[in-house]
N, C-alpha and C positions, 0 to 999 in steps of 0.2 A: 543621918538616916532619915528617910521621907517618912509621911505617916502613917501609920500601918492602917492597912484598911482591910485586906484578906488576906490569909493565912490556909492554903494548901499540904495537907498530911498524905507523902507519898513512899510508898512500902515501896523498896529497891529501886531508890533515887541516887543512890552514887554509882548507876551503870547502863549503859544500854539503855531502853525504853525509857525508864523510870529517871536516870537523866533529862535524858531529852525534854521530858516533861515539866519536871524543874527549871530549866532552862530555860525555854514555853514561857512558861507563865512568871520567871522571874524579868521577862522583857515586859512583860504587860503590868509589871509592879505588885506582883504578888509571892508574897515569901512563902516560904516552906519547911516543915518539919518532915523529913524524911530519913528513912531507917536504911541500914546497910545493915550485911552479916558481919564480916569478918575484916576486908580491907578496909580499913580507915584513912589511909593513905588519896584512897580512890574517892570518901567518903570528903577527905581535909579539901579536894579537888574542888569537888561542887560546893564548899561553903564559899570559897575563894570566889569563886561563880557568883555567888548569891550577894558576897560584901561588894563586891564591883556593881552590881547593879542598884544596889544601896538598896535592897531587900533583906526583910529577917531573914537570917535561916539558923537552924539545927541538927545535925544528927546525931542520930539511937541508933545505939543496936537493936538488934532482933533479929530473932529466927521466927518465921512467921511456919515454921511447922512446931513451935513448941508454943501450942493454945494457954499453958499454965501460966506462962510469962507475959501474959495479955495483958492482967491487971495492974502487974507492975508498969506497967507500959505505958499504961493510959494513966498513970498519974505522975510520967516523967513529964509526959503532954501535956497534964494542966500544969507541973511547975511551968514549963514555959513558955507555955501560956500567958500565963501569970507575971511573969516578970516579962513580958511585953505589954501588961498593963491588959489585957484580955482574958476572957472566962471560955469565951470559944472561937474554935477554927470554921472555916467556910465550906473546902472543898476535902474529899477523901479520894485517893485512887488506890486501890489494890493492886499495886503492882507487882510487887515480888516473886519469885519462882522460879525452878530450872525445869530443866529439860528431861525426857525418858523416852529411850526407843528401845522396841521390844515389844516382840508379838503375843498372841494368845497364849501361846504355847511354850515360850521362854520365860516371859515376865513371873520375878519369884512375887512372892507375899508381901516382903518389903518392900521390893518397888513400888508395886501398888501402894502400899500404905502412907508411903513416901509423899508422894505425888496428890494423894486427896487429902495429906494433911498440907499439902504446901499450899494446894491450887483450890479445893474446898471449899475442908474444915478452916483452914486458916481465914481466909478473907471474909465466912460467917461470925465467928467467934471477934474476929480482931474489930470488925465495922460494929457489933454487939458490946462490947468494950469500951470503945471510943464515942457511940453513941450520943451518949450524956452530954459530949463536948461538942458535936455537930450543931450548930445553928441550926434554928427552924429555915427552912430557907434556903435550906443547902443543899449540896450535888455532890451524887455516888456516882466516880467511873469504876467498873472491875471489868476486868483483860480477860479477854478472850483468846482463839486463835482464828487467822483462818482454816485449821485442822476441823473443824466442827462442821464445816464445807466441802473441802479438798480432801479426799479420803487417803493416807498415804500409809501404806504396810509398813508397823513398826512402830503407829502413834494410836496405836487403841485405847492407853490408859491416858495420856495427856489428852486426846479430841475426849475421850468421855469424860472426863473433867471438868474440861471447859467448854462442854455442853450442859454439862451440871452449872457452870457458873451463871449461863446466859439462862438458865430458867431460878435459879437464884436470885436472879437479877428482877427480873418480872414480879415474883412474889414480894421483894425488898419496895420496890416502887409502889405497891398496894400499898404494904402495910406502911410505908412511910409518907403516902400523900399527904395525911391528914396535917401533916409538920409541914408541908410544903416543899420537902423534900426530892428531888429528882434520882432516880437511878437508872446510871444507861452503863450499856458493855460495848466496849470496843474491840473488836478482832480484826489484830494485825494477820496482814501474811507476812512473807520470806523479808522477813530483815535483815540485814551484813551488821551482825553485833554479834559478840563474844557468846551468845546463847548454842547452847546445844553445840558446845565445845567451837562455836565459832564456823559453825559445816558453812552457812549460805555464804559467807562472808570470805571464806580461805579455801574451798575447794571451786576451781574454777567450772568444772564440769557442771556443778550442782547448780555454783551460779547462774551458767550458760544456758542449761535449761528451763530454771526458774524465769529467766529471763524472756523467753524464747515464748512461753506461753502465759506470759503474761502482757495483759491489753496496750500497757505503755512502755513495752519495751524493756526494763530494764527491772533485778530488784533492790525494794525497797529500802529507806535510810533512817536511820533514827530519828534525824529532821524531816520524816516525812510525816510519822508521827505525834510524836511531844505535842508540835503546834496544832493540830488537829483534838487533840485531847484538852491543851488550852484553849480551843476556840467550844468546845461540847462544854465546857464548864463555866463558860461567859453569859453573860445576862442575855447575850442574843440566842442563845440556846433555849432558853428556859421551859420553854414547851415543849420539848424534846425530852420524853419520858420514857422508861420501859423498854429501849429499842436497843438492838444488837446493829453497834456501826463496823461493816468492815472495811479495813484501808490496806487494801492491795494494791493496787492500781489495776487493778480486773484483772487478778489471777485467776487462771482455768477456770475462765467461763464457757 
C-alpha cells in the first residue's frame, strides 16, 4: 500500500454519486471511508475498488436520517483512523440520501420528515460530529440538486431541502474559515443512476426529454460527476469557497 497522504469520508459511497466519487479520487491516490445503509455486498464492491488502486478504504454503516447514531459514528472514524497511523481525515462529502415525489397536497407528515432528516438534519449533525476529525485545512462538499433551479411538480419537499442545504452551505463556510476550511455544494441534474427508483436512467421517454433540453445533448453520468467533485476538493480549488456548482450540462437554461 502507498502512503497515505489524504483520506476522504463519503456518506453513500457504495452507489451511484457517492461511488463515483470514491472512484474520483481513489485514481488521484486518495482513500476513503465511506458509509452504505444496507447492501454491503455493493459496499464489499467499492472496497475491491479502493485495494486495486492500493488506496485505504472503509466502510460503515449508517443511516444518516438517524442523527443519534452520529456519535457512535464518529468514533468508528477515528478507530480507523487510528489504525492508518492518523488522528484526521482531509475531505468530507455529504452524499447520502433518496428520493421523494409528491406534491403539496399529497405529501404525508412522514415524508416530509423523512427527507429533512436525510437531506438536512443529517448532513448538519453528521459534519458536527465528525468535525473534531476534519483537519484545519480541509474541504466540505454537500449535494445538492438541480431541483433548487429546475422547478418540476412533485419535488417541493426534496428542492426545499436542498435549497436548505446550499444556504447551510454559506453559513458552514463562515463559521469554518477561521480553520481554513472550505465549504462548497454541488448540484447535479438528471443522472441515469438507480436514484428515485432508477426513473432518468430506465424510462426512456423521461430520458428522451431530459435529454432534449439539455445544452449537451444527452443526460448526465455518474462519471460526470465523481471526477468534478474530486477535482472541487484538490488544492487547485482551494479558493473556491461558499458556492453552489451545478453540473448538468446546461439543463433548462
Amino acid at each position: 500500500m502507498t502512503t497515505i497522504q489524504k483520506i476522504a469520508v463519503i456518506t453513500g459511497g457504495s452507489r451511484g454519486l457517492g461511488r463515483a466519487s470514491v472512484e474520483a479520487l481513489a485514481r488521484r491516490g486518495i482513500g476513503a471511508v465511506f458509509t452504505y445503509k444496507s447492501n454491503r455486498a455493493a459496499a464489499d464492491e467499492v472496497l475491491a475498488i479502493l485495494r486495486d488502486a492500493g488506496v485505504p478504504g472503509q466502510a460503515l454503516a449508517l443511516d444518516v436520517a438517524d442523527a443519534s447514531s452520529f456519535p457512535a459514528f464518529a468514533g468508528k472514524l477515528r478507530e480507523t483512523l487510528a489504525g492508518w497511523g492518523l488522528t484526521h481525515f482531509d475531505y468530507l462529502v455529504n452524499m447520502a440520501g433518496s428520493s421523494h415525489t409528491g406534491t403539496l397536497t399529497d405529501t404525508s407528515e412522514a415524508e416530509f420528515d423523512r427527507i429533512y432528516a436525510e437531506h438536512l438534519k443529517g448532513p448538519f449533525f453528521l459534519t458536527q460530529a465528525v468535525l473534531p476529525l476534519l483537519r484545519d485545512g480541509g474541504r466540505i462538499v454537500n449535494i445538492s440538486s438541480g431541483l433548487t433551479r429546475i422547478i418540476y411538480p412533485g419535488r417541493i419537499v426534496y428542492g426545499s431541502m436542498k435549497t436548505a442545504v446550499e444556504t447551510m452551505t454559506r453559513y458552514m463556510a463562515k463559521e469554518l474559515g477561521p480553520r481554513g476550511i472550505t465549504v462548497n455544494t454541488v448540484a447535479p441534474g438528471a443522472i441515469q443512476t438507480d436514484f428515485s427508483g432508477g426513473m432518468v436512467r430506465d424510462n426512456p421517454e423521461i430520458n428522451r426529454h431530459i435529454a432534449q433540453n439539455t445544452a449537451l445533448g444527452r443526460v448526465g453520468l455518474p462519471e460526470d460527476v465523481g471526477p468534478m467533485i474530486a477535482a472541487l476538493l484538490s488544492e487547485d480549488n482551494r479558493w473556491v469557497n461558499a458556492q453552489r456548482i451545478e453540473v448538468s450540462g446546461g439543463q433548462s437554461l
